[in-house]
N, C-alpha and C positions, 0 to 999 in steps of 0.2 A: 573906894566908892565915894561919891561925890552927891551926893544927895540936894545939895544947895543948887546945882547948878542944871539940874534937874526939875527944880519946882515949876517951872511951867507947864511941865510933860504931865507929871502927876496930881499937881495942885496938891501935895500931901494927902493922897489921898489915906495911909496910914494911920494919919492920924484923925481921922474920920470915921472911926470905924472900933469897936470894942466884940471881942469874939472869947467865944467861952467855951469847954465841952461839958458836953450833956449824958452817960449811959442812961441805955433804958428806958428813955421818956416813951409814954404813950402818945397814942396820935394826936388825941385831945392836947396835948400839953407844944404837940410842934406845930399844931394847927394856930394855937394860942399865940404862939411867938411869930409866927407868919404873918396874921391878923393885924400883928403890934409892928410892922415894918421889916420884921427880921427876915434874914436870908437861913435858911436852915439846909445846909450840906451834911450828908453823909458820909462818915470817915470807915464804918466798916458795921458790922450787922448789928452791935449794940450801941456807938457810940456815934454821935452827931455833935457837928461842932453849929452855933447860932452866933451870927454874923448882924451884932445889931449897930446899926447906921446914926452915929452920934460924935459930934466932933469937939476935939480937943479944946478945953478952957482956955490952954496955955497956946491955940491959935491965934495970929492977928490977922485982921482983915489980909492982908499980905501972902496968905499962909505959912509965914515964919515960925517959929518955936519964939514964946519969948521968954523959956526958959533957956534955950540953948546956948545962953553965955554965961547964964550966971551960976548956970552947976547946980541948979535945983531940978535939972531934967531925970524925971523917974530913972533906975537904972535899968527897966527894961527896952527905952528909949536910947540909950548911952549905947547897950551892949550889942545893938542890931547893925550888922555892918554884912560884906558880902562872905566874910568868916564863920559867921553866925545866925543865921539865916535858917537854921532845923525851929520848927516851931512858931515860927513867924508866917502873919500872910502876907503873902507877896500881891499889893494891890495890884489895879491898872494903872499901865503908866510906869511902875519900879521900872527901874537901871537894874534890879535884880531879875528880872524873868525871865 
């Protein structure tokens, strides 16, 4: 996978982006996060994952990583390649979809 040579198709959109799961929230509580910008998807009758729109510190104008040479890149960042990809969102734009 080639991620670098890809940034103009997806403009990182990865890393734009913070997603989290939720059981059991009431509606009030998804209605809440909707309200706040979130994307709120359902993953199966108790568990919803919230998809909130916020982008990476470690962006440059560029949308480069500008940790990704110097090895302070999170390891959840490091580990995501087209091997490992269970668990990850796959934005618009990924070489992965």
């Amino acid at each position: 996978m080639d991620c670098m040579s890809n940034l103009h198709i997806c403009k990182a959109s990865c890393c734009k982006l913070l997603v989290f799961g939720i059981k059991n929230p009431t509606s009030d509580r998804l209605r809440y996060y909707e309200l706040h910008g979130c994307k709120v998807e359902r993953m199966n009758r108790a568990e919803y994952r919230i998809l909130v729109p916020v982008r990476c510190g470690a962006l440059d104008d560029n949308n480069m990583c500008t940790f990704h040479e110097s090895g302070n890149k999170p390891n959840i960042c490091k580990v995501f390649d087209e091997n490992h990809k269970d668990g990850f969102i796959i934005t618009e734009g990924c070489i992965l979809k």
